[in-house]
ROGUZA-319301 format. One record per atom (N, C-alpha, C): x, y negated, z negated. Coordinates in steps of 0.001 Angstrom, whole numbers, plus 500000, padded with zeros to 6 digits. Example, Ala and Ser with C-alpha at 12.3 -4.5 7.8 and 13.67 -1.06 7.14 Angstrom:
// ROGUZA-319301
513190505690492200;512300504500492200;513200503300492200;512850502250492920;513670501060492860;512900499970492130;
//
This chain:
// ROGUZA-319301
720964369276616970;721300368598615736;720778369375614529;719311370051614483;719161371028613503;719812371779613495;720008372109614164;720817373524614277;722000373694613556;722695372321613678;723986371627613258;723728371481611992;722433371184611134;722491370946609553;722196369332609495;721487368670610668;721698367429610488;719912367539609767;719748366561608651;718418366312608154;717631365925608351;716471366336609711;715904365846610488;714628366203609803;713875365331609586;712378365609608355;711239365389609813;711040364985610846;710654364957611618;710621363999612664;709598364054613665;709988363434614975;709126362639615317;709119361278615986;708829360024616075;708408359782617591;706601359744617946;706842359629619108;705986357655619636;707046357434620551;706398356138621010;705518356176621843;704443355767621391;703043356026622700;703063355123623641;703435354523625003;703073353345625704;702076354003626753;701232353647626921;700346354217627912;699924353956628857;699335353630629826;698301353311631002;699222352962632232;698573352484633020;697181351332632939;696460353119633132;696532353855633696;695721354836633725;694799355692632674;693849356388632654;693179357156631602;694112357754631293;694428358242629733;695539359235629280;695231360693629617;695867361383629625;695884362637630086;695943363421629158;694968363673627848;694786364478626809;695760366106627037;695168366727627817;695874367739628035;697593368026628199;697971367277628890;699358366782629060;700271366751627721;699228365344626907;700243365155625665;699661366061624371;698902367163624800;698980368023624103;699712369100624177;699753368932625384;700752370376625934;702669370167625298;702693368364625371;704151368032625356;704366368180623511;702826367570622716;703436368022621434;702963368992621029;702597370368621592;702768371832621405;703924372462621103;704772371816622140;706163372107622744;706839371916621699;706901370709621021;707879369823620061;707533370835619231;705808371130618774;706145371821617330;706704373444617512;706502373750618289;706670375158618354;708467375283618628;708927374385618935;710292374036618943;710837374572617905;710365373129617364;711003372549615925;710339372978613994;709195373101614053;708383373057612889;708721372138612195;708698370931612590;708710370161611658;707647368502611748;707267367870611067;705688366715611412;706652365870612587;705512365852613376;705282365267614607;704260363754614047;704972362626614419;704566361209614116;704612360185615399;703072359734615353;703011358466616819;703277357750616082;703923356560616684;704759355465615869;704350354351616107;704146354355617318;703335353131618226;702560354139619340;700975353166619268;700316353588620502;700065352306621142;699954352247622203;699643351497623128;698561352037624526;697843350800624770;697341351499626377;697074350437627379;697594350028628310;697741349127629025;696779349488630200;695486349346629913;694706349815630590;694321348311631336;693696348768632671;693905347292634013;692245347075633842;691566346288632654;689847346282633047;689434344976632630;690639343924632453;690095342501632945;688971342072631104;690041342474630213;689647341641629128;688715342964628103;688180344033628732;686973344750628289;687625345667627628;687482345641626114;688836346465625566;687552348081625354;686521348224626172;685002349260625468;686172350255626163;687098350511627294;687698351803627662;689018351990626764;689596350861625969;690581350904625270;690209351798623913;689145351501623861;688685351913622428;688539353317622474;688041353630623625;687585355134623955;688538355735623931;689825355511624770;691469356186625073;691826356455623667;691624355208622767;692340355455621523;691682356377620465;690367356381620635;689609357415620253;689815358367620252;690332358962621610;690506360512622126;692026360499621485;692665359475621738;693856360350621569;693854359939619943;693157359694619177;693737360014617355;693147361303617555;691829361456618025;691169362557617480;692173364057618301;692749363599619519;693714364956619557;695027364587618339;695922363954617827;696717364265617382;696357364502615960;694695364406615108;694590364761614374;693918366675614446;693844367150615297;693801368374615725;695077369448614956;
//
């Protein structure tokens, strides 16, 4: 579609996550990819983490931790 001239200002990603630990490396590797693609801002739109720990949001907090502090990298 860029390619084509369509006005794409950048790209929109939906975070749904878990129940597992996120895999930092992974979704760094996947928005490496995007920018080196494209050059153009890369945006989480929604995060989520459906992590399985019975009410205790102390590992939710941590997941979400890691992953602002990678996409502010």
């Amino acid at each position: 579609m860029i390619n084509k001239g369509a006005p794409i200002s950048g790209i929109g990603f939906e975070s749904h996550l878990g129940p597992a630990w996120i895999n930092l490396q992974k979704i760094e590797s996947a928005l490496d990819t995007f920018w080196n693609e494209f050059h153009i801002p890369l945006w989480i739109t929604e995060f989520d983490w459906n992590g399985n720990n019975g009410g205790d949001h102390s590992q939710h907090a941590i997941e979400l931790d890691n992953f602002y502090r990678l996409c502010l990298r």
